[in-house]
C-alpha positions in Angstrom: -57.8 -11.4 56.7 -57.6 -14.9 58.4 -54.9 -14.0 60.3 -56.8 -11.1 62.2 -59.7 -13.3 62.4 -56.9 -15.9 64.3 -55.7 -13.1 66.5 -58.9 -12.1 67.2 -60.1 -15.4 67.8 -57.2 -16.1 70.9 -57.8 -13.5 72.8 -61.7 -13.9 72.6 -60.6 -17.3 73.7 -58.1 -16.0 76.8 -60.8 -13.4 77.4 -63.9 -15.2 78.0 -63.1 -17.8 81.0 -61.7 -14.7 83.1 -65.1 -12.6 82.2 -67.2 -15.8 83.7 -65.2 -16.0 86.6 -65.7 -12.3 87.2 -69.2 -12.5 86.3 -69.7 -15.6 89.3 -67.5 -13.7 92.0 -69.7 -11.1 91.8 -73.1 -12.8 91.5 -71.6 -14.8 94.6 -70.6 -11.9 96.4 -73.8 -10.0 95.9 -75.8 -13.1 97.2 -74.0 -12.8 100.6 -75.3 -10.2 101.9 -79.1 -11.6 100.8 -78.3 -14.7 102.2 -77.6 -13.6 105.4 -80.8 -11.1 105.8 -82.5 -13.9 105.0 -81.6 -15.9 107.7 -81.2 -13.1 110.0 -85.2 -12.6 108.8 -85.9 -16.1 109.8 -83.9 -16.0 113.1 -85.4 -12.8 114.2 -88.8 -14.5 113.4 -90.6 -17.5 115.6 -91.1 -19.3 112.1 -91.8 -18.6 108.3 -94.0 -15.8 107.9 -94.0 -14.2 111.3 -94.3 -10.6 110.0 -93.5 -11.0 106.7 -95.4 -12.3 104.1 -94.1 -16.7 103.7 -94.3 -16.5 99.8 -91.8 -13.1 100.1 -89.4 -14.9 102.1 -89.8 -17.7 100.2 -89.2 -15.8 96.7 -86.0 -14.3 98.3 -84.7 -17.3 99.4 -85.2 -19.0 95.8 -83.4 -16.0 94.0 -80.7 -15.6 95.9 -79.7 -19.2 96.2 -80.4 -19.7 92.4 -78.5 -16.7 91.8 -75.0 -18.0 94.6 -75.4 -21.4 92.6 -74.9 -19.5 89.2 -72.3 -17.6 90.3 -70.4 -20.7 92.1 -70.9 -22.4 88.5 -70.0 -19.7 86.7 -66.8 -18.9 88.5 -65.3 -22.9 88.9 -67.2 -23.8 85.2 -65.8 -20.7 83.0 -63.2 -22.2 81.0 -65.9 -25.3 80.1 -68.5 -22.8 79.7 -65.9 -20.3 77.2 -65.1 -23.9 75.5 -68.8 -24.5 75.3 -70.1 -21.2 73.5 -66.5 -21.1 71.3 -67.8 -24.9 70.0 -71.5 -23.7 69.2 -69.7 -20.8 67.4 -67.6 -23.3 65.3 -70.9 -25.4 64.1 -72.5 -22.3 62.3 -69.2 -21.2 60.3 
């Protein structure tokens, strides 16, 4: 039993970083495209809130910079972050 709990217990451990990577290159590369509507909203406008609502653009512009910063964190951080969940794992066993 302890050795398939061992076997298991690597490749959950080679697994994880490459599935946070993954996970931040595509919340990166979905915020892209967001990004640059975004600015191609406030280009196309004279200022904030020319024809669209200021606390819309303003809500887009938090989410999909909150959601680029996660996904940069999550694709350079995912080995820490694997390490991280694999230690608070450890503490309850």
């Amino acid at each position: 039993m302890g050795v398939d709990s061992e076997q298991s217990s690597v490749q959950t451990a080679s697994i994880e970083p490459a599935l946070f990577a993954m996970v931040g290159v595509y919340l990166v590369a979905s915020s892209i495209p967001e990004f640059a509507w975004l600015v191609a909203v406030m280009m196309s406008s004279q200022s904030w809130g020319a024809g669209i609502d200021q606390t819309q653009q303003i809500a887009t512009a938090a989410s999909t910079f909150s959601k680029l910063v996660i996904g940069v964190a999550l694709a350079l951080g995912a080995t820490g972050l694997a390490n991280l969940l694999r230690k608070i794992r450890s503490i309850g066993t």
